[in-house]
DSSP file (Angstrom, degrees, kcal/mol; ACC not computed):
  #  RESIDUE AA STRUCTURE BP1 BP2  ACC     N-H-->O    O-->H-N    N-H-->O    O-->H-N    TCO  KAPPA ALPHA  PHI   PSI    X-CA   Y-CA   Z-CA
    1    1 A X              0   0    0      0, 0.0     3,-0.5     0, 0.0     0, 0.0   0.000 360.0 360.0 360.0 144.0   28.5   -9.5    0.9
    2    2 A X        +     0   0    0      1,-0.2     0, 0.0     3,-0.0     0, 0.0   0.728 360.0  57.5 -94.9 -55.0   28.3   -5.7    1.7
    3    3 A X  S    S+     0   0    0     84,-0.1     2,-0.5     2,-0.1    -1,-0.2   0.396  85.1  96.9-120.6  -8.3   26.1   -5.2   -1.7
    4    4 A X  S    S-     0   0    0     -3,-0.5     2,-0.5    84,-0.1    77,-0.1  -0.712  76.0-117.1 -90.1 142.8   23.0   -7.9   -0.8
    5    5 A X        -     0   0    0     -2,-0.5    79,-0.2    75,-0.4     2,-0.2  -0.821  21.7-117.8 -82.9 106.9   19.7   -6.6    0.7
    6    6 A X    >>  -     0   0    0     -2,-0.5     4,-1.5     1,-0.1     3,-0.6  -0.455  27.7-149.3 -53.8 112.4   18.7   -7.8    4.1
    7    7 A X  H 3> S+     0   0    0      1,-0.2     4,-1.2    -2,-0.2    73,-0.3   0.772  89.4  43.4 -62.1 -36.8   15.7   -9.5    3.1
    8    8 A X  H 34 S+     0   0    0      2,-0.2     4,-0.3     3,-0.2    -1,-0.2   0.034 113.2  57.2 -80.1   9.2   13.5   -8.9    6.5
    9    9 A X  H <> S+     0   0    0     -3,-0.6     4,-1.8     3,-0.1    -2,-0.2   0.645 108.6  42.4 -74.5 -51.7   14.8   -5.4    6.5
   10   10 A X  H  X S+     0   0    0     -4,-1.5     4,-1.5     2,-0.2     3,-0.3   0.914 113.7  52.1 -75.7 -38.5   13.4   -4.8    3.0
   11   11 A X  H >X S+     0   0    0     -4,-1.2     4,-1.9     1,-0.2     3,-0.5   0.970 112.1  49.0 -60.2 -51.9   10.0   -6.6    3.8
   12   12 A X  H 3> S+     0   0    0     -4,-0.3     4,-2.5     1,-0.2    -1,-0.2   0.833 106.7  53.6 -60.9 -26.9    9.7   -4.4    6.9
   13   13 A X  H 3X S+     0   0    0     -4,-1.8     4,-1.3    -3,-0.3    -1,-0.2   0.826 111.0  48.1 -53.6 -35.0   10.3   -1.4    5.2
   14   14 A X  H <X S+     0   0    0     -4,-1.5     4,-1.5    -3,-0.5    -1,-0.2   0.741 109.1  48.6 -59.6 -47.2    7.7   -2.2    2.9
   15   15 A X  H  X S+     0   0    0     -4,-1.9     4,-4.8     1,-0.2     5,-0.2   0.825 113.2  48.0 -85.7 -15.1    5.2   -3.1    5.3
   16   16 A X  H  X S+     0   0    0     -4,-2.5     4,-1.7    -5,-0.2    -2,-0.2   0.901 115.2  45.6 -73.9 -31.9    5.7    0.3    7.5
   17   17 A X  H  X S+     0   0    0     -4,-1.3     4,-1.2     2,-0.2    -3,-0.2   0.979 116.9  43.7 -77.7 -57.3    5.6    2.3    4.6
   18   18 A X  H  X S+     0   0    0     -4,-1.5     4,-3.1     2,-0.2     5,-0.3   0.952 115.6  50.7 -38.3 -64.2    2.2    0.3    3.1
   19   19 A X  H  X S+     0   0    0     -4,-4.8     4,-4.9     2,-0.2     3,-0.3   0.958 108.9  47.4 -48.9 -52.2    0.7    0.4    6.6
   20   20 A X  H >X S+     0   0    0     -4,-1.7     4,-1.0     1,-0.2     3,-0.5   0.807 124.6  38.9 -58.4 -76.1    1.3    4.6    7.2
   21   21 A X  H 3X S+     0   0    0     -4,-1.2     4,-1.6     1,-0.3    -1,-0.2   0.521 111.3  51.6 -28.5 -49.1   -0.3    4.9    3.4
   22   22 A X  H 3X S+     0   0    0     -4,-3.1     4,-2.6    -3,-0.3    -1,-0.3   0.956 119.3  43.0 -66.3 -64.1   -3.0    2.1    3.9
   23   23 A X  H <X S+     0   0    0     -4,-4.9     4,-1.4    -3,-0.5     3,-0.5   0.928 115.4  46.2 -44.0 -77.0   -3.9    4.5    7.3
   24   24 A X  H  < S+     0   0    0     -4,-1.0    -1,-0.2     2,-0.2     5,-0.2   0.778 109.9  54.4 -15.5 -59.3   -3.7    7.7    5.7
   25   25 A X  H >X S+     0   0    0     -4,-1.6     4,-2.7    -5,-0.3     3,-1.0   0.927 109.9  46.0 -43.8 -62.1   -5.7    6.6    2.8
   26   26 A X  H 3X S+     0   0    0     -4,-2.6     4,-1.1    -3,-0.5    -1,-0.3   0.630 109.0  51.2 -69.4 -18.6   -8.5    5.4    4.9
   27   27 A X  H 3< S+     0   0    0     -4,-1.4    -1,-0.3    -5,-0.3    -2,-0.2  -0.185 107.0  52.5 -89.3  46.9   -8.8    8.0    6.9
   28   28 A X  H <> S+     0   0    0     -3,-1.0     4,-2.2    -5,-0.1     8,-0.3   0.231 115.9  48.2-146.3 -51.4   -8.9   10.8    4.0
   29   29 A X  H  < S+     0   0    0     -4,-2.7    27,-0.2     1,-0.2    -2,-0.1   0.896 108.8  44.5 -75.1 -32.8  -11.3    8.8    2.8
   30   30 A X  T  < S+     0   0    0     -4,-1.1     3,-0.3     1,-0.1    -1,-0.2   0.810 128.5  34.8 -72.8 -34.2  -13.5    8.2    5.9
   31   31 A X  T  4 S+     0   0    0      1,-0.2     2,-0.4     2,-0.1    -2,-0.2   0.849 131.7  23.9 -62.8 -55.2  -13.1   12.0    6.5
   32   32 A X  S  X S+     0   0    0     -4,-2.2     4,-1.7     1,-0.1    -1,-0.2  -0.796  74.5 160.5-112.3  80.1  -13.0   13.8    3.2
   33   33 A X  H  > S+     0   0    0     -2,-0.4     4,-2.0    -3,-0.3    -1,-0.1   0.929  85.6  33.2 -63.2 -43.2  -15.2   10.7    1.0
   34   34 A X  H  > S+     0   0    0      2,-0.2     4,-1.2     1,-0.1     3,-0.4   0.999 118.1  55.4 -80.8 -56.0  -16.2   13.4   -2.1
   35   35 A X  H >> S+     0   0    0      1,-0.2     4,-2.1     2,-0.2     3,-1.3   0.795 118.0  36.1 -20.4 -75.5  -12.6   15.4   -1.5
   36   36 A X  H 3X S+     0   0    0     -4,-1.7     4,-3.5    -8,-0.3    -1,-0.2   0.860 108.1  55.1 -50.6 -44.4  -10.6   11.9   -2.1
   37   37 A X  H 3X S+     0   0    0     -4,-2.0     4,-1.4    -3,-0.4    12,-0.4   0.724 110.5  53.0 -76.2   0.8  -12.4   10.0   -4.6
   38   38 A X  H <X S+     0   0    0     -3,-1.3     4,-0.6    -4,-1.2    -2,-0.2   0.719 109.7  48.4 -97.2 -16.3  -11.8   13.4   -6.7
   39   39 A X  H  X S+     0   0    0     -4,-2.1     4,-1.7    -5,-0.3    -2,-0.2   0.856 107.7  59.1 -55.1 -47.2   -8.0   13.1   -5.9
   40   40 A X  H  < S+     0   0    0     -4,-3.5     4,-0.5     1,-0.2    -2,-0.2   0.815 110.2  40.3 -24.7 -64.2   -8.6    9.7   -7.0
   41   41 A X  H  < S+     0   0    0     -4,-1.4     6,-0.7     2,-0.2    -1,-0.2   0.708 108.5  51.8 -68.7 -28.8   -9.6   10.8  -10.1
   42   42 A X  H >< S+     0   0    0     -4,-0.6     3,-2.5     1,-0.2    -1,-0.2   0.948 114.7  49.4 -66.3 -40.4   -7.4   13.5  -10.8
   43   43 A X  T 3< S+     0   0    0     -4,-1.7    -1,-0.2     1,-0.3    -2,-0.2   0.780 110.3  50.6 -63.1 -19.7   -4.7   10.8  -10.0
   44   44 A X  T 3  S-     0   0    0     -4,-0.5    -1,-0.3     3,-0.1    -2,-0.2   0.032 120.9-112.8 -99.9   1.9   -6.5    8.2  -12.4
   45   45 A X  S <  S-     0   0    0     -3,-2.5    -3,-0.2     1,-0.2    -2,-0.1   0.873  88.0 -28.1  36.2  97.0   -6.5   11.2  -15.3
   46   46 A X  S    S+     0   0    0     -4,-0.2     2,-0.3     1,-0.1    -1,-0.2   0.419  85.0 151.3  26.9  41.1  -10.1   11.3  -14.9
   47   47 A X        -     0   0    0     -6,-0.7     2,-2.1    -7,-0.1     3,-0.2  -0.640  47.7-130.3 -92.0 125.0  -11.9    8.0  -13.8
   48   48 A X    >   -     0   0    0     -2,-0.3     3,-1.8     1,-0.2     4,-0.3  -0.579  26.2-171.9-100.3 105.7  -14.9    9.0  -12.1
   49   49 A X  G >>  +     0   0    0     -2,-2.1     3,-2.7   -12,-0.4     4,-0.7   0.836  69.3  84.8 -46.4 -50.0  -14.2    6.8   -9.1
   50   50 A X  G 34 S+     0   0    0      1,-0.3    -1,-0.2   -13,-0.2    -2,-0.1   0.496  79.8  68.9 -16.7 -18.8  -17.6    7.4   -7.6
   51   51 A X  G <4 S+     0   0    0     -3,-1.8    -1,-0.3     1,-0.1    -2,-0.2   0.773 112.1  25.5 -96.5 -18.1  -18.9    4.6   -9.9
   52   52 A X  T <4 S+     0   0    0     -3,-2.7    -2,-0.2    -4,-0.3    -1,-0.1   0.260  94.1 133.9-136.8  14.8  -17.3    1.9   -8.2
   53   53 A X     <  -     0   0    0     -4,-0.7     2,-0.3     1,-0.1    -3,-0.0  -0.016  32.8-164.4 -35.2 154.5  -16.9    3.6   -4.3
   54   54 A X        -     0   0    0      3,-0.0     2,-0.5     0, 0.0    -1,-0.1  -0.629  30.6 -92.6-129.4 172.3  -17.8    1.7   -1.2
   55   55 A X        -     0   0    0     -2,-0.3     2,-0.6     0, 0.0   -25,-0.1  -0.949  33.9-136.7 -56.5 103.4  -18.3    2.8    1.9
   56   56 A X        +     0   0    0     -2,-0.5     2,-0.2   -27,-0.2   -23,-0.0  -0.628  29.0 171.9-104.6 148.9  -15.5    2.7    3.9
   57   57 A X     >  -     0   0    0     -2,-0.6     4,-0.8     1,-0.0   -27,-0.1  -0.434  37.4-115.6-114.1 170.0  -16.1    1.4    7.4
   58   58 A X  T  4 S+     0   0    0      1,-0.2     4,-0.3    -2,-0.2    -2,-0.0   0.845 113.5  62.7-106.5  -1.9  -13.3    0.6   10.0
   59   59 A X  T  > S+     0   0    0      2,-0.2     4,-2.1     3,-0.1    -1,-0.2   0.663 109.5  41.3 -51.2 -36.3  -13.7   -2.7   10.3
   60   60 A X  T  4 S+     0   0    0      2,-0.2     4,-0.4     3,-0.2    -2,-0.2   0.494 111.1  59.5 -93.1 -25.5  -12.8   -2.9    6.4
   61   61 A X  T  < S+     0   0    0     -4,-0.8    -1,-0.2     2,-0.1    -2,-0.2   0.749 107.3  41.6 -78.4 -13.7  -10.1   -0.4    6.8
   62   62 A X  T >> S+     0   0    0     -4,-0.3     3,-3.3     2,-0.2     4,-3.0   0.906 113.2  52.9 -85.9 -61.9   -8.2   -2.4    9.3
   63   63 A X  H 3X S+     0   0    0     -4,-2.1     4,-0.7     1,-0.3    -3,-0.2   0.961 115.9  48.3 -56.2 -37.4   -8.9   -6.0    7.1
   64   64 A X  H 34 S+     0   0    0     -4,-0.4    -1,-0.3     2,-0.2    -2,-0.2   0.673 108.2  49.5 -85.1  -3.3   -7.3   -3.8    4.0
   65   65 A X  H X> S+     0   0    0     -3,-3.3     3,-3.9     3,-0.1     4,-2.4   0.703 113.9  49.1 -85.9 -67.8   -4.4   -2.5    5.8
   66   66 A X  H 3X S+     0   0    0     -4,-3.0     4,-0.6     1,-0.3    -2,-0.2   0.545 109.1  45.0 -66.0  17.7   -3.6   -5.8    6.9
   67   67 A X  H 3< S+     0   0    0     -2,-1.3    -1,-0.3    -4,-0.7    -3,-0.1   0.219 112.6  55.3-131.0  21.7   -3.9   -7.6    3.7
   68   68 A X  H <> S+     0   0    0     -3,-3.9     4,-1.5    -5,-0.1    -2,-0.2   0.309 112.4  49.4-115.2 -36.8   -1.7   -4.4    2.1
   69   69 A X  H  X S+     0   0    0     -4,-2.4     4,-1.5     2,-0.2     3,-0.3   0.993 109.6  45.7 -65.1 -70.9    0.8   -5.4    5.0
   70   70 A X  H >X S+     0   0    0     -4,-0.6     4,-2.6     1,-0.3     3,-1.1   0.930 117.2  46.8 -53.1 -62.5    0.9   -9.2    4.3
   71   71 A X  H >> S+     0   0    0      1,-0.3     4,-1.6     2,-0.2     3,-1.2   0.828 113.9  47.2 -49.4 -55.2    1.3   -8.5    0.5
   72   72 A X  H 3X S+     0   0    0     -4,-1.5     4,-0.9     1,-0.3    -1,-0.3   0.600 105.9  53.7 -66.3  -3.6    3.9   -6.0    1.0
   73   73 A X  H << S+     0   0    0     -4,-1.5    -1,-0.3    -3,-1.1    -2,-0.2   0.838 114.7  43.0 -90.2 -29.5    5.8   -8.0    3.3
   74   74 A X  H XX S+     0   0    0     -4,-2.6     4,-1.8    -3,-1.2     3,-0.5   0.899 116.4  50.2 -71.6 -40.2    5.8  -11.1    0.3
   75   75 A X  H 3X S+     0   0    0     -4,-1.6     4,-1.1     1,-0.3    -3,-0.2   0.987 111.9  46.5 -82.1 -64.1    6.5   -8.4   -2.6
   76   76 A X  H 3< S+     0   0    0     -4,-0.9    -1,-0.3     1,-0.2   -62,-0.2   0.075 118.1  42.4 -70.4  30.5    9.7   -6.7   -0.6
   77   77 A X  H <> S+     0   0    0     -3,-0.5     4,-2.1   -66,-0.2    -1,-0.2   0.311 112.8  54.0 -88.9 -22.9   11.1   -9.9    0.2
   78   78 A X  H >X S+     0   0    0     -4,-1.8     3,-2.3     1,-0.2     4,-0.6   0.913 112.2  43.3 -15.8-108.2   10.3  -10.9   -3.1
   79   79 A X  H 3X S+     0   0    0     -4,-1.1     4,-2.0     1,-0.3    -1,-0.2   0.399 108.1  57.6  35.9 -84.4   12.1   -8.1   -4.2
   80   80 A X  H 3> S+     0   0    0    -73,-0.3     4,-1.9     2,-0.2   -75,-0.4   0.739 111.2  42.2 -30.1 -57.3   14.9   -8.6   -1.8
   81   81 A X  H <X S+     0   0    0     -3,-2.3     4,-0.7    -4,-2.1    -2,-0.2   0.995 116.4  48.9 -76.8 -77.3   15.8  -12.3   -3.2
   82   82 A X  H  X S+     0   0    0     -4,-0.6     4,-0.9     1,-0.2     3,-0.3   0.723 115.1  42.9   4.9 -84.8   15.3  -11.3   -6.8
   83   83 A X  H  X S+     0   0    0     -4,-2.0     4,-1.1     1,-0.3    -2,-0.2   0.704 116.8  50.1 -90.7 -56.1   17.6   -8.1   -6.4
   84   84 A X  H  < S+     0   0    0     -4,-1.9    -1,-0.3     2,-0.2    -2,-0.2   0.373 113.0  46.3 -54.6  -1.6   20.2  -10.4   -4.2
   85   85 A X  H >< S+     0   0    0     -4,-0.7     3,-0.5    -3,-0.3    -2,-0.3   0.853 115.2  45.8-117.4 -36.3   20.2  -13.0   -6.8
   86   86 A X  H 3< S+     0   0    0     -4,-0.9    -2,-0.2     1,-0.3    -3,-0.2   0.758 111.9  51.0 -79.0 -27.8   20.7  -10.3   -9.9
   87   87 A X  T 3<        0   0    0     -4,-1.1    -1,-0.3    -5,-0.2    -2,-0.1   0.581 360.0 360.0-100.9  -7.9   23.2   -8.6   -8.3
   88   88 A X    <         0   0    0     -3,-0.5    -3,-0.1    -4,-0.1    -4,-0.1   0.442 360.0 360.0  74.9 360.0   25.2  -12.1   -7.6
């Protein structure tokens, strides 16, 4: 049917959109560290983020894109199936 969601369509969308964020993120952070976590905050209504900050390294930016890929690739097919199944 015309009206169902290609399930490996929606998962990939999910994880290219997740990865460019997941990159982005980490490098804003690795570049601008005080600049972001006060973005953070602003986004967080005022959590000072600072208290629970890491370092971010690039070894640990890579493992956290790719475990932001895997999940979004489980959540948009999720999703997908869900959304195909309500929609009959």
């Amino acid at each position: 049917m015309a009206d169902k969601l290609d399930v490996k369509r929606v998962s990939l969308s999910l994880v290219y959109a997740t990865a460019i964020v997941s990159v982005v993120c980490a490098l804003l952070l690795i570049v601008f560290p005080l600049g972001s976590m006060r973005l953070l905050g602003s986004i967080f209504h005022g959590l000072d983020i600072s208290k629970i900050a890491v370092t971010v390294t690039f070894g640990g930016a890579i493992l956290g894109t790719v475990v932001a890929i895997i999940l979004a690739f489980i959540v948009g097919g999720l999703y997908a199936v869900i959304y195909n199944k309500i929609r009959g």
